[in-house]
C-alpha positions in Angstrom: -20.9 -27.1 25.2 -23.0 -23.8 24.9 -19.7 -22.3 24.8 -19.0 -24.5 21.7 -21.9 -23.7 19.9 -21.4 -19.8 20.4 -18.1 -19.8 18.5 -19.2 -20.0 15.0 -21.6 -17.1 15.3 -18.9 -15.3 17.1 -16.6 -15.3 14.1 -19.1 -15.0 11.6 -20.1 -11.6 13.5 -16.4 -10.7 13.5 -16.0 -11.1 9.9 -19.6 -9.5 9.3 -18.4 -6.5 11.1 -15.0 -5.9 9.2 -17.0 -6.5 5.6 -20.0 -4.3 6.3 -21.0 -1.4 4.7 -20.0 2.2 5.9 -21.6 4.1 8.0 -19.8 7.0 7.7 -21.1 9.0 4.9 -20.2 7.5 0.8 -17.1 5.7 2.2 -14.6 8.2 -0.1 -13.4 10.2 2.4 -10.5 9.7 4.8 -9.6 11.6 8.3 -7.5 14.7 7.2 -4.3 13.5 9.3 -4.5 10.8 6.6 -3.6 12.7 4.2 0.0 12.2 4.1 2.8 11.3 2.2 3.2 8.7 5.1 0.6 6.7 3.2 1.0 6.6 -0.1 3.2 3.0 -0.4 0.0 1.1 -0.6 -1.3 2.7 -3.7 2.6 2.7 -5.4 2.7 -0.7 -4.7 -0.6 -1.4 -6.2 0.0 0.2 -9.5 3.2 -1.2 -9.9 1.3 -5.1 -9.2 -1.0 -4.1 -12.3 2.5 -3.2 -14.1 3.8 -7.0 -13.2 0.8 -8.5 -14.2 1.0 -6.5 -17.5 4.9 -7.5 -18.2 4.1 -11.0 -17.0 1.5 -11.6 -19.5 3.5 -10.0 -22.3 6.6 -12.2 -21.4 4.1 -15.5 -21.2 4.0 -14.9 -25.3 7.5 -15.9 -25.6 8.9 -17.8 -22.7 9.2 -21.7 -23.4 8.5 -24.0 -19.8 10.1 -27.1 -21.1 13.6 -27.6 -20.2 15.3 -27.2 -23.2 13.9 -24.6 -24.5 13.6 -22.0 -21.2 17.4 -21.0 -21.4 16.9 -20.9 -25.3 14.0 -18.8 -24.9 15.2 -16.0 -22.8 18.4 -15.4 -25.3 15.4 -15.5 -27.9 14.3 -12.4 -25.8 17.4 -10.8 -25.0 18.8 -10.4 -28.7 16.1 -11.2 -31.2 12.9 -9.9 -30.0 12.3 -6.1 -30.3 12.9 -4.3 -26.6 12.6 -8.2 -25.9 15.2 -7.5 -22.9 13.9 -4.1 -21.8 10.6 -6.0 -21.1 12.4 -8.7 -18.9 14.4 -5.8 -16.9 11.0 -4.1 -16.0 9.4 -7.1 -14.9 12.5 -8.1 -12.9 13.6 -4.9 -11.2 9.3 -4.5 -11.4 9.1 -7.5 -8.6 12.0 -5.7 -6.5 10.3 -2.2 -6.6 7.1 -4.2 -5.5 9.1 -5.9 -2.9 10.6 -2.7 -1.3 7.4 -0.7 -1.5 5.0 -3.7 0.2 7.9 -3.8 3.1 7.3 -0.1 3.1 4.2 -0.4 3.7 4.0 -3.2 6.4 6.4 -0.5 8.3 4.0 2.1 7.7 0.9 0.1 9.1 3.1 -0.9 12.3 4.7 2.0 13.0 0.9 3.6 12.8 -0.5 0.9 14.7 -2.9 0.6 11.8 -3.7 -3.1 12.5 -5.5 -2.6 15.7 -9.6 -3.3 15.9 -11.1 -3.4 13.8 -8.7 -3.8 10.9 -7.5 -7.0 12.1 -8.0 -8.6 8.8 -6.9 -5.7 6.3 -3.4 -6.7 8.0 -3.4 -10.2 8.1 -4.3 -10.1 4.4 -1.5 -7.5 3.7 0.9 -10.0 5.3 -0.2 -13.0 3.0 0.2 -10.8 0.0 3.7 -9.8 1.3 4.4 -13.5 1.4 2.6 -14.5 -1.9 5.2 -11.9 -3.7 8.4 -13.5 -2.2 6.6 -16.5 -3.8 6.4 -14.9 -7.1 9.8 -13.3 -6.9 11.5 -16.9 -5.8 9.4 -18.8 -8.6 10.1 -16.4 -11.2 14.0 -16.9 -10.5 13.6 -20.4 -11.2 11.8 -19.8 -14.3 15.3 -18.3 -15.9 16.7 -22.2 -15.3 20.2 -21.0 -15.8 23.2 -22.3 -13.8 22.5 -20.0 -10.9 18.5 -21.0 -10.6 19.0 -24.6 -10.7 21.3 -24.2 -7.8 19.0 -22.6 -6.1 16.4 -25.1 -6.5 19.2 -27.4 -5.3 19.3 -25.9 -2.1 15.8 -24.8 -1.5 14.8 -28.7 -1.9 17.2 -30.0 0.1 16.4 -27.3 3.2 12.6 -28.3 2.4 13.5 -31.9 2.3 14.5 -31.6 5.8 11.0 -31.1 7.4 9.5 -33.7 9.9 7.2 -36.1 8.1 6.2 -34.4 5.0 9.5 -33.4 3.8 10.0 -36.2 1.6 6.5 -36.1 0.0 6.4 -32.3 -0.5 10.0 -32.2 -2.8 8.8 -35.0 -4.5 5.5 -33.3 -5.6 7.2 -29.9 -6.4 9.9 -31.4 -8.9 7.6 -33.5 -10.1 9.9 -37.1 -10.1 13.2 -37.7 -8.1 15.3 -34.6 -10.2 14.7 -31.4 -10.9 13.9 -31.7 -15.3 11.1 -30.6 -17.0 7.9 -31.5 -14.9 10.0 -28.8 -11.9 9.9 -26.4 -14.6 6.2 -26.4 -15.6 5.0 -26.9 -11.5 7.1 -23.6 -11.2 6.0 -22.0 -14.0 2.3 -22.9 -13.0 2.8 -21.4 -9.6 4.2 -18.2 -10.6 1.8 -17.7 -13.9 -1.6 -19.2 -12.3 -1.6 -20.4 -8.9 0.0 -17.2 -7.2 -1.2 -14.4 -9.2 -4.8 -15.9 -9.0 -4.4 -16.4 -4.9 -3.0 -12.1 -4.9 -5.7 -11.1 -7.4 -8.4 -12.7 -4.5 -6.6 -11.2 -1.6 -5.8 -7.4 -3.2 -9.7 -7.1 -3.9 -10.4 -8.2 -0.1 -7.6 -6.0 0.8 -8.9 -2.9 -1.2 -12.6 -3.8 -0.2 -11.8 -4.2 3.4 -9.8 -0.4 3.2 -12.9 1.4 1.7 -15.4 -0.5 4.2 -13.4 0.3 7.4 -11.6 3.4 6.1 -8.2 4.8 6.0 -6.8 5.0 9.4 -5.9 8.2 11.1 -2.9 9.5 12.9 -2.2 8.1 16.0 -2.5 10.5 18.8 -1.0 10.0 22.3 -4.0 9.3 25.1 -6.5 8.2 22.2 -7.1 4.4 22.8 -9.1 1.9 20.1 -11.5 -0.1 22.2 -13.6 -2.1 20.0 -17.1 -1.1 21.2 -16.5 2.7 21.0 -14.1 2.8 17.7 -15.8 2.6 14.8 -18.4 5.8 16.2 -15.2 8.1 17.1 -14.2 7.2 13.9 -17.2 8.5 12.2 -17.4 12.0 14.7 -13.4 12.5 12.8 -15.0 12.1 9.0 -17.7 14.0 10.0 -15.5 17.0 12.2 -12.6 16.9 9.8 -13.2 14.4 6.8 -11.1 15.0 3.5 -12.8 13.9 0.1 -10.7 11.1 -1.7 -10.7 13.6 -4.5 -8.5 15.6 -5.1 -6.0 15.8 -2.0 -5.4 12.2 -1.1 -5.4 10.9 -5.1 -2.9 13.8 -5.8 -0.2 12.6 -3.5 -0.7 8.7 -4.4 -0.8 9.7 -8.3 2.6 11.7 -8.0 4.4 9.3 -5.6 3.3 6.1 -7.9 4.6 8.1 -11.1 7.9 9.3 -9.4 8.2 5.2 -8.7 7.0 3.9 -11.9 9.8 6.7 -13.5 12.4 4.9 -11.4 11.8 1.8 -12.4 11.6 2.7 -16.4 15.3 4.6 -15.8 16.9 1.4 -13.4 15.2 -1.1 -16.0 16.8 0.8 -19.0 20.4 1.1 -17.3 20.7 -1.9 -15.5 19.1 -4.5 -17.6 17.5 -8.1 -17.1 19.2 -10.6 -15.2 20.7 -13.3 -16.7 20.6 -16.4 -17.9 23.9 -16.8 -17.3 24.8 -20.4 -18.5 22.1 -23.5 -18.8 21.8 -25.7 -16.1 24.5 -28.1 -15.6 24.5 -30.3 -12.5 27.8 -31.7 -13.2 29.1 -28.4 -12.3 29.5 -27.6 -8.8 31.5 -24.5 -8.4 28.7 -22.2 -8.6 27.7 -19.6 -6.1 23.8 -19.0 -6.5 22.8 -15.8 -4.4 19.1 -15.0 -3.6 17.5 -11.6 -4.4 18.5 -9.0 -2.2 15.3 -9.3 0.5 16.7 -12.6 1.4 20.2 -12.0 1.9 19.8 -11.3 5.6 18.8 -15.1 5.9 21.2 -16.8 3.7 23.6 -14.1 5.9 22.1 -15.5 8.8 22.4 -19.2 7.7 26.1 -18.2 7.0 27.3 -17.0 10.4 25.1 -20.1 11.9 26.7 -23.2 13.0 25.3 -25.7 10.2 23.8 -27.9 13.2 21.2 -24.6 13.3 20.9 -24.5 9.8 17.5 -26.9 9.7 15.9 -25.4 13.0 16.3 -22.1 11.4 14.9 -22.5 8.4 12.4 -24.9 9.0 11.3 -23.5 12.6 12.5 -20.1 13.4 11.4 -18.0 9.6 7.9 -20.0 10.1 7.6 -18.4 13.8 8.6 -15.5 13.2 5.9 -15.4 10.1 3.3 -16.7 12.2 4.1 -14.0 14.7 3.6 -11.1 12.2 0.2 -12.6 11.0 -0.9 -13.1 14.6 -0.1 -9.4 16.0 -3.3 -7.5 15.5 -4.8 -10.6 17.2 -2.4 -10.2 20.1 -2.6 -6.9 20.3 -5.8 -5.4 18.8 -6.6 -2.6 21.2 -5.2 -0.1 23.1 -2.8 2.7 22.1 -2.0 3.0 18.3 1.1 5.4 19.4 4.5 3.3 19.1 5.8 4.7 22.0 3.2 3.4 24.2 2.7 0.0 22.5 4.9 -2.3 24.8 4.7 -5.0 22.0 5.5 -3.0 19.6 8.9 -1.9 21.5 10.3 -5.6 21.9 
């Protein structure tokens, strides 16, 4: 029982510890091994979620979440509104940049065994985000509602369908009735307009706040080992032996690399376009291919060379483990080396 009532203080002082104020001087400088080109993707990506918001709003002026007016509504951009489709291309290609540069970073923080103690929580929240953008990229697919979006509603339902118990219940409440119509569209729309981008504007400002309260992490170093009593006080002997102001070093390398990205974006938006619509929605048409952006072709690959008895198990038990894994590894492993080499876990 005393053990019972000791738990809540517990992780109250483990959050209080990861959200209290520095220690370590005016919390703008980073360990000079920091400064590296090795860690500029979480700045990139940053910038470039500003440039999605930005797009997102501008698009909101002219897209139409009814049914039969979406499709309508998009041509509406492509051919009648002034750099109408330029604007869609850069918020498409925009989400893939995003998607590219956040998987960047999650290699980055691995590979640097940046999620040990006591920066748990800056992961774990860098995860969600990861996830919450898949969620804006898939809903903002099915906000086109063109022959190849509706299909893959079709299938998305039908895998979510599937799950034990709530299966049923949860398809209904996302399309809204017993077919995908109008009532899909606007849940979607919602989703990817409100819902998401309120839940990553929450999580970003706990993600930035928790980097400038714990600091950037430094190179790993063979032989140096995080223990969570001793940490954060080496951490302040670095700043103080060999601390780099934020200004002008470290913002120098994040300003170029996010305008070298934002410059590739503007040139692969200008000469590859938006993405369709390529046909309205017609479910009496069944010869259609639908194929998901490119981060998720390893799993409809996967799904492919499966036998379809695995299909469900996959998709319903083995992507949720694996996602639950990724969350939960600073909580496995939150101490000890941060060199990969001599992180067993990090090796399987």
């Amino acid at each position: 029982m005393t053990k019972l009532r000791t738990w809540p203080r517990a992780i109250g002082q483990w959050f209080a510890q990861r959200f209290r104020r520095p220690e370590y001087g005016d919390g703008y400088r980073r360990p000079r091994s920091s400064v590296s080109w090795a860690y500029v993707f979480g700045s990139a990506a940053f910038v470039l979620l500003l440039l999605q918001f930005v797009t997102g709003l501008c698009l909101a002026f002219f897209y139409s979440p009814s049914a039969d007016k979406a499709w309508q509504s998009l041509l509406y951009l492509n051919y009648q509104v002034p750099f109408g489709w330029y604007l869609r291309a850069f918020h498409f290609w925009g989400s893939n940049f995003l998607v590219v540069l956040l998987i960047l970073h999650l290699i980055q923080v691995f590979v640097l065994g940046s999620y040990t103690s006591p920066r748990e929580l800056t992961w774990i929240i860098g995860v969600l985000l990861l996830l919450l953008t898949f969620g804006m990229a898939l809903t903002g697919e099915v906000l086109r509602f063109d022959q190849e979006s509706y299909w893959d509603l079709v299938i998305g339902y039908s895998l979510a369908g599937r799950a034990p118990l709530i299966g049923p219940f949860l398809v209904h409440f996302l399309m809204g009735g017993p077919i995908i119509a109008g009532a899909t569209l606007m849940r979607m729309f919602l989703m990817h307009a409100l819902l998401v981008p309120a839940a990553m504007v929450v999580l970003t400002g706990l993600h930035l706040l928790l980097a400038y309260r714990l600091g950037i992490s430094e190179w790993p170093m063979p032989g140096r080992i995080v223990k969570r009593e001793t940490y954060l006080a080496n951490y302040r002997l670095i700043l103080d032996h060999e601390g780099e102001p934020l200004i002008p070093a470290s913002l120098r390398k994040d300003l170029i690399f996010a305008m070298l990205i934002v410059a590739a974006l503007i040139v692969t938006a200008a000469i590859m376009g938006p993405k369709g619509p390529n046909g309205p929605p017609n479910p009496s048409i069944i010869r259609t291919r639908p194929h998901p952006d490119f981060f998720f072709l390893w799993v409809e690959a996967l799904m492919g060379l499966l036998p379809s008895w695995l299909d469900t198990p996959f998709g319903l038990f083995v992507l949720p483990i694996l996602i639950i894994g990724l969350i939960a590894l600073p909580l496995i492993s939150p101490i000890g080396e941060r060199n990969i080499l001599r992180r067993p876990l990090s090796l399987v």
